[in-house]
Kinemage of the C-alpha trace (Angstrom):
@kinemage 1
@onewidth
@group {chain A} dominant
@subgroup {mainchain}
@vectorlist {calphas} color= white
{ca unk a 1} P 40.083 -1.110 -18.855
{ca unk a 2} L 37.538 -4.247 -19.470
{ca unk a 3} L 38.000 -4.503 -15.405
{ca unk a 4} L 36.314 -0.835 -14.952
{ca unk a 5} L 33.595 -1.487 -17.683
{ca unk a 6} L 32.616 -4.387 -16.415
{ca unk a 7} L 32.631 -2.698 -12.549
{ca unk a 8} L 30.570 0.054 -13.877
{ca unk a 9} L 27.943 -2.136 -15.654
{ca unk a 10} L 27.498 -4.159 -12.340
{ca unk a 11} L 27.203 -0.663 -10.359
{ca unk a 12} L 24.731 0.519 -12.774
{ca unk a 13} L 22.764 -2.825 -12.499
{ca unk a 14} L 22.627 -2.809 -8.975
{ca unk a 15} L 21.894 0.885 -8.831
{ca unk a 16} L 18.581 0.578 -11.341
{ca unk a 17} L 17.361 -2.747 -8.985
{ca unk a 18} L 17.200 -0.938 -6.575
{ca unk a 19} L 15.213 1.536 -8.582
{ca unk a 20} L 12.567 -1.072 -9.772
{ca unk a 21} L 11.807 -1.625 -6.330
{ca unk a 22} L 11.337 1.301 -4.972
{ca unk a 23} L 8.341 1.505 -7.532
{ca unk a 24} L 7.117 -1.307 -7.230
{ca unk a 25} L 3.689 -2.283 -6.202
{ca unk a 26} L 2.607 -5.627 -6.268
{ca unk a 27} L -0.521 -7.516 -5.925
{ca unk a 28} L -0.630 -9.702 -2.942
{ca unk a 29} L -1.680 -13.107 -3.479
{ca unk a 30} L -5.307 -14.103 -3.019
{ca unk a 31} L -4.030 -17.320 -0.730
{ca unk a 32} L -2.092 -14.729 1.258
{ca unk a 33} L -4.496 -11.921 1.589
{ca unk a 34} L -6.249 -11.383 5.255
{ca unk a 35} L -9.670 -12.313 5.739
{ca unk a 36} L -11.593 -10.819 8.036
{ca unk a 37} L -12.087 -7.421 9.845
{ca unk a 38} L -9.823 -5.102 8.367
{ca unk a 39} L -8.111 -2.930 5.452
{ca unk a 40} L -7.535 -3.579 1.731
{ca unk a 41} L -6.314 -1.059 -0.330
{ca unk a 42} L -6.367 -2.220 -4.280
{ca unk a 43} L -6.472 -0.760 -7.812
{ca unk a 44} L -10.147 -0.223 -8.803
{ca unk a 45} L -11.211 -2.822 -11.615
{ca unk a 46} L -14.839 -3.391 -12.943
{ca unk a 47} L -16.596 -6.505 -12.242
{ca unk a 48} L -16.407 -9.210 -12.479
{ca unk a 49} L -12.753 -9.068 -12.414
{ca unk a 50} L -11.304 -9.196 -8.797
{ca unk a 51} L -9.187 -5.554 -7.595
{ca unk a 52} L -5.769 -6.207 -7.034
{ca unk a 53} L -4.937 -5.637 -3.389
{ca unk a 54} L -1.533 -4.108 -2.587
{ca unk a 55} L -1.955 -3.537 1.128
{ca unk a 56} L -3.327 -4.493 4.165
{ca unk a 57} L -3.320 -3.301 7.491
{ca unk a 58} L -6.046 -3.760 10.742
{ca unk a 59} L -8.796 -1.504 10.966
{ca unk a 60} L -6.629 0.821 13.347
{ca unk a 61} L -4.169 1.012 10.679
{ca unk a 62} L -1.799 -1.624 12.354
{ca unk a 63} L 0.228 -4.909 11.187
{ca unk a 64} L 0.610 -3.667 7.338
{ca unk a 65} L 1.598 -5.954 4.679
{ca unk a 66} L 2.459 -6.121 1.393
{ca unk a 67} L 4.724 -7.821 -1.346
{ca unk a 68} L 8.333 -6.210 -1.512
{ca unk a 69} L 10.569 -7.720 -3.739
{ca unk a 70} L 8.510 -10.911 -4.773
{ca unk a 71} L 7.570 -11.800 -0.713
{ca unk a 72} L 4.980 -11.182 1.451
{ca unk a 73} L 6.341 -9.191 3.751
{ca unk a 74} L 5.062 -7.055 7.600
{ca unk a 75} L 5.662 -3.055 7.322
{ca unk a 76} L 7.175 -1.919 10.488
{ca unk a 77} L 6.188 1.889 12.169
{ca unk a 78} L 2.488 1.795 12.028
{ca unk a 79} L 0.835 3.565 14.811
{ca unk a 80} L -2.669 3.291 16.083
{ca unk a 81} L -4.839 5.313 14.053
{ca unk a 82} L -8.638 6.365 14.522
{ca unk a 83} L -10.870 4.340 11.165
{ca unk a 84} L -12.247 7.165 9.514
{ca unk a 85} L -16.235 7.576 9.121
{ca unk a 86} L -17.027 10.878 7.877
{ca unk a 87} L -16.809 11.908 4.390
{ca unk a 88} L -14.295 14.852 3.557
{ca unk a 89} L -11.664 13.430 6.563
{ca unk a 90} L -8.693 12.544 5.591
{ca unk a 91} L -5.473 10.725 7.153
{ca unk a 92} L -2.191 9.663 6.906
{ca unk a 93} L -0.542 6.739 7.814
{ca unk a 94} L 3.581 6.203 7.797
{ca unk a 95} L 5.276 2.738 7.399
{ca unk a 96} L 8.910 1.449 6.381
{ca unk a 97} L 10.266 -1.502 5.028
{ca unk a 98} L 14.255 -1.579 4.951
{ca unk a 99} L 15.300 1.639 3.125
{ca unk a 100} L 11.754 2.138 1.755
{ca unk a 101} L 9.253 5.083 3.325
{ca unk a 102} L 5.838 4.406 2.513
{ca unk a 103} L 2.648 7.094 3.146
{ca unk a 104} L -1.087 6.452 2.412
{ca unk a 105} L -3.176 9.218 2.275
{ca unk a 106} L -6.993 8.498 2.944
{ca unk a 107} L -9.821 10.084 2.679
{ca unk a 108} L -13.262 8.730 3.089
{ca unk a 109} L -15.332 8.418 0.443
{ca unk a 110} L -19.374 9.758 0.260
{ca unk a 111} L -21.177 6.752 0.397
{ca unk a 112} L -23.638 5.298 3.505
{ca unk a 113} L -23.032 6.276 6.499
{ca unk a 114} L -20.535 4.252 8.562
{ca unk a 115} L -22.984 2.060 11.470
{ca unk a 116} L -26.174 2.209 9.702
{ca unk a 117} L -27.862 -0.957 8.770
{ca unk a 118} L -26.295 -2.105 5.649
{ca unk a 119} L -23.259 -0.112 5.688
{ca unk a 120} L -20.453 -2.320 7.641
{ca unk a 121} L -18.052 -1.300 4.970
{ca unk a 122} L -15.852 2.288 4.689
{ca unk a 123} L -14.597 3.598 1.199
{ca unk a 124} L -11.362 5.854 0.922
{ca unk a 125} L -9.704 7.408 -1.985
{ca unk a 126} L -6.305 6.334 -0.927
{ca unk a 127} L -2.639 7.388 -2.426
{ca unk a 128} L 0.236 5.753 -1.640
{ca unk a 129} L 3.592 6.578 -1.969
{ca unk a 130} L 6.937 5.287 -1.625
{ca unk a 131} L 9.993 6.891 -1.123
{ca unk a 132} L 14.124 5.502 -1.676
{ca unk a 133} L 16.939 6.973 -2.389
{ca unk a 134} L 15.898 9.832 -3.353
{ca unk a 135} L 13.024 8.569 -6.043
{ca unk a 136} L 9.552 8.628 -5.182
{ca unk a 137} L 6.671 7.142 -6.713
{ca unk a 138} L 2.979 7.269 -6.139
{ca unk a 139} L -0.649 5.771 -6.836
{ca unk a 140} L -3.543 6.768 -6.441
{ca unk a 141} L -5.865 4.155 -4.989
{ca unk a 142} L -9.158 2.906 -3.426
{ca unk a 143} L -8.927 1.555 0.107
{ca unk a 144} L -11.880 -0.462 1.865
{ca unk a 145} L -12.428 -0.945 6.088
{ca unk a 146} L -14.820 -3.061 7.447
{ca unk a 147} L -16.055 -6.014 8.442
């Protein structure tokens, strides 16, 4: 009987581990991050305390990364994608990391318009989601692209 508990317990442990990490979302380092022309998507914070950057892809919405279980890792499935300029477009973008889907919808945010003098910079209201075995989790997010 102690055999089966103690098989059980270690299912159940593995089983929830699993869970944590398909919800997780982690900030990615500031020595790691990519400098540069690009895209950071982050949770909004008020100055003068730094956003916490979860993602970051090119600004045609290749070569993603984030953390994933503790490590910087590259998403894999990213496809060329237009960099959105006009306010009310939106887009999605599809990556996967091992077992995990993950979707980030954009959509640009009003602000200066994208080539002026001044305005180098795109805002989106981003969510991202994850999906694994069968749990899903989301966020909603703000995303800039830019140089």
């Amino acid at each position: 009987m102690n055999k089966f508990v103690v098989g059980f317990c270690t299912a159940l442990l593995t089983m929830l581990s699993s869970v944590s990490y398909a919800c997780e979302l982690q900030a990615i380092p500031v020595a790691e991050q990519r400098w540069g022309c690009g895209c950071s998507y982050y949770f909004p914070s008020n100055l003068p305390i730094r956003p916490d950057i979860v993602l970051q892809t090119a600004l045609d919405g290749t070569h993603p990364i984030m953390m994933r279980e503790g490590k910087l890792v590259s998403l894999w499935g990213a496809k060329e994608s237009p960099l959105l300029t006009q306010a009310g477009l939106s887009l999605a973008q599809n990556f996967r990391y091992q077992a995990t889907a993950i979707t980030v919808e954009n959509q640009v945010r009003p602000g200066c318009t994208w080539g002026e003098q001044g305005c180098e910079v795109v805002g989106y209201i981003s969510q991202i989601s994850t999906f694994e075995n069968y749990q899903q989790c989301q966020w909603n997010l703000q995303g800039d692209c830019g140089c």
